[in-house]
N, C-alpha and C positions, 0 to 999 in steps of 0.2 A: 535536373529532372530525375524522380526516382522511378526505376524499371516495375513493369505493371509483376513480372515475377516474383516476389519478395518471399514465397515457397522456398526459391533456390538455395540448396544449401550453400554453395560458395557464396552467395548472396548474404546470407545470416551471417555469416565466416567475418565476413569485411568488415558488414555493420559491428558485428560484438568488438571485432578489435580495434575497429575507430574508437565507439561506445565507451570500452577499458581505459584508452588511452586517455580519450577527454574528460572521464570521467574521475581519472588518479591526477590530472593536470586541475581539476578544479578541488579536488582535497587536498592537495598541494598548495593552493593561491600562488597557481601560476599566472600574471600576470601577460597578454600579449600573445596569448595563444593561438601560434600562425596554422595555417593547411598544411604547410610542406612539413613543419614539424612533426604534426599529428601523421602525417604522410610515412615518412621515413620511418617511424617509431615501429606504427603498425604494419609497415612493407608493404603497403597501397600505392598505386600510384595516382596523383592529384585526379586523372582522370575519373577512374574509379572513385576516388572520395566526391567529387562532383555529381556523379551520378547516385549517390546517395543523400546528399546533404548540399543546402546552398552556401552554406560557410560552417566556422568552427561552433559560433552560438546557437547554431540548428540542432547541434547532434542531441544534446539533454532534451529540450523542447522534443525532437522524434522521439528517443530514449524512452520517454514518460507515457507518450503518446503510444508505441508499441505495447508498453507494461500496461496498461490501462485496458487498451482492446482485446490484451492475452490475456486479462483477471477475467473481466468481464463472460469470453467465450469460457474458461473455466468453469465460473460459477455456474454459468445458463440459470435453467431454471428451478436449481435445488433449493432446497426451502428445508432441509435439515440441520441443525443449529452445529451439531458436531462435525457436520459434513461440512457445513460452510467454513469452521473453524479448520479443520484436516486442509479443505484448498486453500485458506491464505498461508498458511504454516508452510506447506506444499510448496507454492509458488514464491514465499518470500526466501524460500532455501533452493529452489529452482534460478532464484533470477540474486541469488547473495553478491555475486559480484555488485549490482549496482546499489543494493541496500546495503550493503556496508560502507559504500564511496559514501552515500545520503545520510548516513545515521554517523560517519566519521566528521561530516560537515554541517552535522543537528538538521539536516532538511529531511523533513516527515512528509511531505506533501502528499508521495503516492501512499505512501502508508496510510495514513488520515484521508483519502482518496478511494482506498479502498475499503476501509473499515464504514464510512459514510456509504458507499454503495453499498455495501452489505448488510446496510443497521434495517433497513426495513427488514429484511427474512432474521435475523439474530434477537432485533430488539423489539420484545413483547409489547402490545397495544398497552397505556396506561401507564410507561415508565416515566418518572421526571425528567426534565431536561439537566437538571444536575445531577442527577445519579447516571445520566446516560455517560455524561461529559467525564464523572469520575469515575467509571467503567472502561471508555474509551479511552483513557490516559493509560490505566492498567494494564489494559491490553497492549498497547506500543510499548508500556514499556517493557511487558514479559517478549514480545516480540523481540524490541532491540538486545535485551538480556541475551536471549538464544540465539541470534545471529551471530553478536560481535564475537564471543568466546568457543563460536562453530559448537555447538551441543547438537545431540541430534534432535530429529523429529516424535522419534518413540519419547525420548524424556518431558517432550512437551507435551504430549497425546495427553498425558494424567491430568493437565487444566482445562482440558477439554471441559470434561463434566462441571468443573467447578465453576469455569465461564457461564457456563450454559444454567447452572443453577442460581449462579450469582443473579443472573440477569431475571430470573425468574421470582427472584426474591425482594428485587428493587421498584415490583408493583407498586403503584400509588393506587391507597384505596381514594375512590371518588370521595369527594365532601360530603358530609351526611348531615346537614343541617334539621332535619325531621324530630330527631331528640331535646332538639334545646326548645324552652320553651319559645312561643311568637314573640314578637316584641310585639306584635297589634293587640295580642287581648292584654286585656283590661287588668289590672294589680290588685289585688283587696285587702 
């Protein structure tokens, strides 16, 4: 049973260093990954990891599930493309311990998670769905770029603009069939 507290900072404390642990044990392909293990590691006692987690396969499942409801409150209701860009950049160097375990072991999920909640405010009305898709590959991968080699945040602020124009240039103009002649009138 998880404590209705979850404010508490000794609380956060526990969580992050179970988190760490199961999190290097599964970039690892550690096979069999017991409680007590994870226990000891993190100097928790089972008790305590109980009251966080109902076993070791809960922890990523919660993990995602915290990062998810903390983008989310982030974002709120900004609708600035730069801005929006500034919070994931923000939050993905905020929460690096866990995107580098996911990006060491190719899983994008919250990445691609978050970039899909954010494409309505980011991605303009009339983009194609293939330009979108080659857009949002770009983006993880300037992401993963700047995480795994720890660069900072100012180094990446400079693609800011260029996302944001990027995306503004991958308009699809509507079909204009009005030029071509009918095919109902008549031939002479």
């Amino acid at each position: 049973m998880v404590p209705t507290n979850v404010n508490n900072k000794t609380f956060r404390n526990h969580e992050r260093r179970i988190e760490n642990i199961v999190q290097k044990a599964i970039t690892a392909q550690v096979v069999n990954l017991r409680v007590k293990d994870v226990c000891a590691t993190a100097k928790v006692s089972r008790q305590t990891f109980y009251a966080h987690y109902s076993s070791v396969n809960d922890v990523p499942r919660m993990q995602e599930q915290h990062l998810r409801n903390d983008f989310k409150k982030r974002l709120g209701m900004i609708v600035n493309r730069e801005v929006i860009f500034t919070i994931m950049l923000t939050f993905v160097k905020d929460n690096s311990h866990y995107f580098s375990a996911a990006f060491g072991r190719k899983d994008l999920r919250v990445l691609t998670w978050m970039i899909d909640y954010a494409s309505p405010r980011l991605i303009p009305n009339g983009v194609a769905s293939h330009a979108y898709i080659q857009y949002r590959g770009s983006l993880k991968s300037t992401i993963q770029s700047w995480l795994v080699p720890n660069k900072s945040a100012v180094q990446y602020k400079q693609y800011l603009s260029f996302y944001v124009t990027e995306l503004l240039s991958t308009r699809v103009m509507r079909s204009r069939l009005d030029h071509l002649v009918s095919l109902t009138e008549p031939t002479i």
